[in-house]
N, C-alpha and C positions, 0 to 999 in steps of 0.2 A: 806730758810735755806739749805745747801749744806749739803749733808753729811759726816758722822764723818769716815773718813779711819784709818781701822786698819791694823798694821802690824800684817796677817796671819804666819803659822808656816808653808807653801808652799806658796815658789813664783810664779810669775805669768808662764804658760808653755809655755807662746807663747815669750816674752820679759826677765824673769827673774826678774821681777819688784819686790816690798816687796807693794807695795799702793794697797792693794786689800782691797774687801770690798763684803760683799753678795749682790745679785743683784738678790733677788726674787727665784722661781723657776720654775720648768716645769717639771711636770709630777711625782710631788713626789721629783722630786730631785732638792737639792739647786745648785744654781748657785752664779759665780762671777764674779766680773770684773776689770780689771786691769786701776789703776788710769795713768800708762805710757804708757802704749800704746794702752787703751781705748777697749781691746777685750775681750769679756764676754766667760765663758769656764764652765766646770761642772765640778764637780768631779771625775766622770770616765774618762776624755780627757785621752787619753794615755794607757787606758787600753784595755783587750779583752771584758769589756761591755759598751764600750761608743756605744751609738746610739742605742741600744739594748732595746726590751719594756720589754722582757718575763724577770720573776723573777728569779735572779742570784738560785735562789735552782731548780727551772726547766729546766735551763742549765744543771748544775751538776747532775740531774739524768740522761737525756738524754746524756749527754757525758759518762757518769756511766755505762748507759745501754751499747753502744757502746763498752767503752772497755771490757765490761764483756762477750759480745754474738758476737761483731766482726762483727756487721753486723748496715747500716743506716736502713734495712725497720724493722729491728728488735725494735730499738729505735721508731720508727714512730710508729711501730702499740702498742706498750707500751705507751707512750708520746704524742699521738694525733697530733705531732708538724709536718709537713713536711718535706718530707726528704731533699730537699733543704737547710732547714734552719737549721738545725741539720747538715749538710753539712759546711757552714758556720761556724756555731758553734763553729766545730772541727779545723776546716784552722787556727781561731783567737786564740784558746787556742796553736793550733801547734805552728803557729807564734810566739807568748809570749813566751812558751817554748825554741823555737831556742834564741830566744832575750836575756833571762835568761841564756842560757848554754856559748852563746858566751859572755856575760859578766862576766859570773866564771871563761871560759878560758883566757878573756884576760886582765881581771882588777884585778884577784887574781892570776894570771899566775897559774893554773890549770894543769895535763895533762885529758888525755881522763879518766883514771882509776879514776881518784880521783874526778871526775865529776861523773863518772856511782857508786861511793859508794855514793856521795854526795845524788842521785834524789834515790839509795836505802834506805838512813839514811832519807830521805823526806818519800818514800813512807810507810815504817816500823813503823814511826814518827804519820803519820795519823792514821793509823791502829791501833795503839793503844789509840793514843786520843780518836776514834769512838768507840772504847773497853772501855772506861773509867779506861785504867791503871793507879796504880799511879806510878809516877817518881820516878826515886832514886835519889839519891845527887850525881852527876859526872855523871850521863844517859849518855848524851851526849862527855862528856870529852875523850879523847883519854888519854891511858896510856904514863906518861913521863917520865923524870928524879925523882926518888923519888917517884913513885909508882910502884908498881909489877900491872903484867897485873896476869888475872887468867891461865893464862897458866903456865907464870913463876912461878905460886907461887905453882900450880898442882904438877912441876913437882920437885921445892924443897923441894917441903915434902912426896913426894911419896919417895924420897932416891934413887931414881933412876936414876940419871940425867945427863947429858952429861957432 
């Protein structure tokens, strides 16, 4: 009895195919494999943890560590991890990084400014998720036609205004 292919909600990454189907796993993580052009792939393929064994939160402290003391033997002797590999680490996250910026610059035609608010509105963004703030309603939303920003509205009710 052959098996039953479904159409996944990700195409295949190597071919673009839709005939995929689970294909077992390795090492905890499921795999799959594409019914057109026959090549099995995981689901980190393409990211900064494919091939990777250490647990994606052990990453993130030792790259954590890194940026907070600006130093690899400082993360080592925190981390236990080698600095080599903590070397690496940071190269794939960098990587990803450049991958992501130059995709904001040039799929949403971006400039430089409006990139460096974007990864601040990121970073600001986590920081308060890890703070457990709550959201308001329009957090995110830029002020536009038909709203007042709170400066405008500071400075029409202060009576004092240009």
């Amino acid at each position: 009895m052959a098996r039953q292919r479904t159409k996944q909600s990700e195409p295949c990454p190597h071919c673009g195919g839709t005939s995929v189907w689970s294909n077992g796993s390795s090492r905890t993580h499921r795999r799959w494999k594409c019914g057109d052009c026959r090549k099995s792939f995981g689901t980190t393929l393409g990211t900064p943890m494919y091939r990777l064994r250490t647990k994606p939160d052990e990453i993130a402290k030792a790259l954590l560590v890194v940026m907070r003391r600006g130093s690899l033997r400082a993360a080592e002797e925190i981390t236990r991890h080698k600095y080599e590999t903590i070397r690496e680490w940071l190269l794939a996250a960098g990587a990803q990084a450049e991958a992501l910026t130059e995709a904001l610059v040039k799929d949403l035609e971006l400039d430089e400014v409006e990139v460096d608010a974007f990864w601040s509105f990121v970073g600001n963004a986590v920081t308060a998720l890890q703070r457990g703030q709550v959201r308001h309603r329009g957090w995110a939303v830029p002020p536009c036609v038909g709203q007042r920003s709170r400066r405008g509205m500071r400075s029409e009710g202060s009576g004092g205004g240009a």
